[in-house]
N, C-alpha and C positions, 0 to 999 in steps of 0.2 A: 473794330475787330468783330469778325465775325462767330459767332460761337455751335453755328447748325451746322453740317457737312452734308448733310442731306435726309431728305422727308421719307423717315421707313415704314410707318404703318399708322392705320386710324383702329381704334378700339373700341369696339361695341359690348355692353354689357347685354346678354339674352339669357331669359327664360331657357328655354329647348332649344339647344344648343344644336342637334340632330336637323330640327327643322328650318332654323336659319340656315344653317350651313347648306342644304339641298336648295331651298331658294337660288341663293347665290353660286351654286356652283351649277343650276340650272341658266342662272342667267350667261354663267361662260368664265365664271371664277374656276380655278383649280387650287384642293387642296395641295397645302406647301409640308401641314406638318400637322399632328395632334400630340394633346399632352396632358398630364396634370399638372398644376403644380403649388404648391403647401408647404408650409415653414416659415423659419425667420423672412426669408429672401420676400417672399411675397405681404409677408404679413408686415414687414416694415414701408414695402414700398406702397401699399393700398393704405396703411394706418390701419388695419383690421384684426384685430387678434385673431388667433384660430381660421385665418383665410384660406380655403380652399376651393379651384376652381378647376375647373376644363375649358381648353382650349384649344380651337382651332384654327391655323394661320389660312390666308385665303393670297393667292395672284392671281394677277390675269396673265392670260399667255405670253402677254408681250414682258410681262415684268412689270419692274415699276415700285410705286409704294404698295403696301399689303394692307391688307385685311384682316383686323384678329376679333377674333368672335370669343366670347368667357361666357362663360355660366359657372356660379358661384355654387357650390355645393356647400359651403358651408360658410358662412353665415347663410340666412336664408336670404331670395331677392328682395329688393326692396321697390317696387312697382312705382313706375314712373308713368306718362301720360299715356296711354295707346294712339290718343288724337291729335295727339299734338300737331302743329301747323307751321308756319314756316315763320312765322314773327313769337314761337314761344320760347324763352330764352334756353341754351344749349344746343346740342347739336343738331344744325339744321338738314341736314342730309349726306351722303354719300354717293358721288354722281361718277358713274362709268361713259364714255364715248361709245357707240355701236354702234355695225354697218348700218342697218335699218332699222330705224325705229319702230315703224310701226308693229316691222314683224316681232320686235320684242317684246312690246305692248302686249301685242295678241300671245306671246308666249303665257307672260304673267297673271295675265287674263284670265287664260285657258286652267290654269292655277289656283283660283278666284283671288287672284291681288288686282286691286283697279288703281284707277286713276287718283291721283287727290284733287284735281283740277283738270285741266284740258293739256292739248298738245301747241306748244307754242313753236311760234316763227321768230328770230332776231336778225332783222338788218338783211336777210334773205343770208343768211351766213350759215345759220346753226337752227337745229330741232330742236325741243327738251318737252319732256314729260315729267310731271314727279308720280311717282309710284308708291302707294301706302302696301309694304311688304309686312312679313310676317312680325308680329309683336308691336306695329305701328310705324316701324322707322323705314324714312323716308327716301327712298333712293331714285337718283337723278338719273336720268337717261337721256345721250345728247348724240345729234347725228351731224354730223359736220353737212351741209352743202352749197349748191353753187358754187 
């Protein structure tokens, strides 16, 4: 028995809630939704007495799973690695498909977000870059070819 029906969203915890969200919806995310939200409802489900957060939900145009971005206003954050790399345990990244790579590189670039590595090749199938975006966390960027 199966008990998923289906993959709805990945959750990031950020600092500056404002400047992840423009990242990302620079990269070609659209906001879905913003919000607060405080009370029992959150504070049971985080285990956090007194939880209060902002959020904003993120798609891509085509749909799909979401994107939900928090910033905790109350408890304060609790600072996690900024460097983190791809074998430090939790979440290893957040990877979108897009037409051109490079040109999206150079987007995020132009931004000052770089590379955390190089631009790889697989099997002449696929592109990928990882990209160290705002607050550290790692987003994937993959271009289908051939």
């Amino acid at each position: 028995m199966t008990h998923i029906k289906r993959f709805d969203h990945v959750g990031i915890t950020v600092e500056d809630l404002d400047s992840v969200t423009a990242f990302f919806v620079g990269l070609g995310l659209e906001v879905e939704g913003t919000g607060s939200v405080e009370g029992e409802f959150v504070e049971t489900v985080c285990g956090i007495p007194g939880a209060h957060c902002e959020i904003a939900m993120l798609r891509s145009p085509a749909g799909g799973t979401r994107l939900e971005l928090a910033s905790f206003v109350q408890p304060d954050h609790v600072s996690g690695s900024p460097a983190a790399m791809a074998n430090e345990l939790g979440l290893r990244n957040v990877s979108f498909e897009v037409g051109d790579l490079q040109a999206a590189v150079d987007a995020v670039a132009a931004d000052g977000y770089g590379l955390v590595g190089g631009v790889g090749e697989y099997e002449g199938s696929v592109r990928m870059a990882y990209i160290r975006g705002p607050e550290g966390i790692i987003v994937s960027l993959f271009e289908q070819i051939g």
